[in-house]
N, C-alpha and C positions, 0 to 999 in steps of 0.2 A: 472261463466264466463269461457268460454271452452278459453286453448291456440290455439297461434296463428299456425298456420300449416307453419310451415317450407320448406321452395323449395328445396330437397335434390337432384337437379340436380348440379352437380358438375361441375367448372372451372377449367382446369390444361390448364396450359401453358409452355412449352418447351422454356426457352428463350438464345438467341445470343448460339447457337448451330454452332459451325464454324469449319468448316470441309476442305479438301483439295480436289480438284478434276478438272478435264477438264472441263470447259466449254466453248463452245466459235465459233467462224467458221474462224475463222483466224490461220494463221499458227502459230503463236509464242503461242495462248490460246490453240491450238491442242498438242502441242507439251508441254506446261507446265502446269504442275497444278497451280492452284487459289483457294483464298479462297471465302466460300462460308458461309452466316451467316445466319442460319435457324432457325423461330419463328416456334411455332406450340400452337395453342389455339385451347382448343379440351371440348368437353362437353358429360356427360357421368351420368346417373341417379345410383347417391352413397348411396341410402337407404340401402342396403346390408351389405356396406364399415361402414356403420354410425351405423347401429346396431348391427354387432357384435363387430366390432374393433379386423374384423382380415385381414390380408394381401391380403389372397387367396378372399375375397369378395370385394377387388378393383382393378380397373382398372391399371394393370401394365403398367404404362409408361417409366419404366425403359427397359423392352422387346422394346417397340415402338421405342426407343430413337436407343436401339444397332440396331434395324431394318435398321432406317433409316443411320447412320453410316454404317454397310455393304454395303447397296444398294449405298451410294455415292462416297466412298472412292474408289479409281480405276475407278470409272465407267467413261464413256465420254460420256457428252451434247452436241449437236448445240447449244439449247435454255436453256435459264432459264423458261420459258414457261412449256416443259416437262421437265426440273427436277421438278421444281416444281407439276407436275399433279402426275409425277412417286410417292414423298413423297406423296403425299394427300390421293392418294392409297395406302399406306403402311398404315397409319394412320386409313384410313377407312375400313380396313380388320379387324380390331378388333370389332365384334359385339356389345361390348358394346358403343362405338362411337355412339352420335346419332348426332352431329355436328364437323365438324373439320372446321379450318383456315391452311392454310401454306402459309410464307413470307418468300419469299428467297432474301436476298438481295447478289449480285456481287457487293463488292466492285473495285469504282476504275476503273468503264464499260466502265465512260463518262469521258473526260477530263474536269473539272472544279466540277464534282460533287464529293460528299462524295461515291455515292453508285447505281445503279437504283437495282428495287426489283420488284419481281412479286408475286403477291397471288390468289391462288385459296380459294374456299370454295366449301364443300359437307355437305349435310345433310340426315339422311337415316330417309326415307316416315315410318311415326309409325301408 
């Protein structure tokens, strides 16, 4: 009886990632930074990662993560819209990426809500 064939497409998920930065079109969100709380669920084929059990044959998401900190910290939004596009892009410069997710939630957007949040997805055609 042959084993079963294992799916060695990998899940990592970047989670409650909360960062400081401009977002907004109002004067007081132009003029102050806000915090901004950033998912990222990303999928990447770890056959490489799994058979050697070595560092260099996975997917650094530690490099991804300081990516997306550069890119946000100081930088100024209109929209959660592109920041959110701008992360997605960061995320899907890494060729091993074959899907990504990014959630950005603004807390504290709406008066009465917890948060409102935008998400993009990308997927690269195999």
């Amino acid at each position: 009886m042959a084993a079963p064939e294992i799916n060695r497409l990998a899940t990592v998920r970047i989670k409650d990632l909360l960062l400081r930065t401009y977002i907004g079109i109002k004067e007081e969100e132009i003029n102050n930074q806000q915090d901004v709380r950033i998912n990222v669920c990303l999928r990447y084929d770890a056959g490489a990662a799994i058979e050697r059990n070595e560092i260099e044959s996975a997917l650094n998401y530690r490099t991804i993560t300081k990516q997306i900190i550069h890119h946000v910290d100081g930088n100024r939004f209109a929209l959660l819209e592109r920041l959110t596009h701008e992360v997605l892009a960061i995320v899907m410069d890494h060729q091993q990426v074959q899907w990504a997710e990014v959630e950005i939630d603004k807390p504290h957007a709406l008066r009465y809500a917890e948060s409102v949040s935008v998400t993009l997805e990308a997927s690269r055609d195999n």
